[in-house]
C-alpha positions in Angstrom: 0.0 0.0 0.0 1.1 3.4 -0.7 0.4 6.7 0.2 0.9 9.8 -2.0 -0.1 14.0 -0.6 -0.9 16.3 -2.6 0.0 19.7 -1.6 -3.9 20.8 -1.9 -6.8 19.3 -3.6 -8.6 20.4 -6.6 -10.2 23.1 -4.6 -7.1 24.2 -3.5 -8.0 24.3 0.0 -8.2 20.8 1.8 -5.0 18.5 1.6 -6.2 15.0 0.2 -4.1 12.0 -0.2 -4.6 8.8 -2.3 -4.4 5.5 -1.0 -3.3 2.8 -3.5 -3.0 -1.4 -2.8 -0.6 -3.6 -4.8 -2.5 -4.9 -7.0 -5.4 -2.5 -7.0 -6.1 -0.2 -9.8 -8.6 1.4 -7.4 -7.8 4.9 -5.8 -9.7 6.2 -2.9 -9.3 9.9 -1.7 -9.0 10.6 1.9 -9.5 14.4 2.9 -7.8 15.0 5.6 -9.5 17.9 7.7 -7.6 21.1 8.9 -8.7 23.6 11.7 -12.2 24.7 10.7 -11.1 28.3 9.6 -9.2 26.9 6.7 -12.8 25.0 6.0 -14.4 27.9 4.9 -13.9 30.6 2.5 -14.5 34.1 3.3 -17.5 34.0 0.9 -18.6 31.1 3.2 -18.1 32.2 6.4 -20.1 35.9 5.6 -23.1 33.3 4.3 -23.3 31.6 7.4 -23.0 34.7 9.5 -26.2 35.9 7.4 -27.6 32.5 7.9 -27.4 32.4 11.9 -28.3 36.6 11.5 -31.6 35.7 10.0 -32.5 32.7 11.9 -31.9 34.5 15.3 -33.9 37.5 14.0 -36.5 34.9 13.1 -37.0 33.3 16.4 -36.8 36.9 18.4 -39.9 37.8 15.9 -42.0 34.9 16.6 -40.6 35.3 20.8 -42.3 39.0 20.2 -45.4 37.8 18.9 -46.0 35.1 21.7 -44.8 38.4 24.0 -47.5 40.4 22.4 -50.1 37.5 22.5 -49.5 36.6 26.2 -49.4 40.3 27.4 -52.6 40.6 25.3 -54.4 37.6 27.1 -52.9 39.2 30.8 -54.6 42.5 30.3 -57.9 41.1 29.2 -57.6 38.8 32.2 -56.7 42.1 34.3 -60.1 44.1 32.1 -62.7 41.0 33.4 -61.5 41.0 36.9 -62.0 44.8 37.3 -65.4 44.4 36.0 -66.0 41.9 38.1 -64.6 43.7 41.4 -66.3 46.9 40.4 -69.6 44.9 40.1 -68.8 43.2 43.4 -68.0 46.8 45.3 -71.7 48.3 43.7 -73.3 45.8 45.0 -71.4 46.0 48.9 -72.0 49.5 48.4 -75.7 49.3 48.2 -76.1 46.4 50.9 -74.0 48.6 52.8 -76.6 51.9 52.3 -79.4 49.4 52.9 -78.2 48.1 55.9 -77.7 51.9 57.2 -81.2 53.1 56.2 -82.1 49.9 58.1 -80.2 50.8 61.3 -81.1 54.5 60.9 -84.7 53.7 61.0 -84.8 51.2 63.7 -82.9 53.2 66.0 -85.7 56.0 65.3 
């Protein structure tokens, strides 16, 4: 078996070597991978930097709309149960004015 490198590969960016067997016509290629800076071109890296820039703005736009919803749903809740309380306090009030003219008139 021998092994031969090539400087770079076709892409001129990766190193590859070829494997050959005695008595194999057969090549394989094995890439053999660098740091991952030296993975990517410039070109490459920007993409994916405007990639993981739109998908974060993504999820902090559909965060904000569940925000919205929720704070929606929390003031509606916070609407109903100040109707109900002020319903609750007309209705003291009045017992409360009954109960006086009551007491007013027994103690006549």
């Amino acid at each position: 078996m021998a092994v031969q490198g090539d400087d770079y590969a076709a892409t001129g960016e990766m190193p590859t070597y070829q494997i050959r067997t005695a008595g194999s016509t057969l090549q394989q290629a094995v890439v053999v991978t660098a740091a991952p800076a030296n993975l990517h071109s410039p070109q490459q890296m920007a993409e994916e930097a405007t990639r993981k820039r739109e998908m974060r703005l993504m999820k902090n736009r559909e965060a904000a709309r569940e925000c919205r919803k929720k704070k929606k749903e929390y003031v509606k809740c916070l609407e109903n149960r100040v109707a109900v309380l002020e319903n609750q306090n007309k209705t003291l009030i009045e017992e409360l004015k009954a109960l006086k003219d009551l007491y007013c008139h027994k103690a006549e």
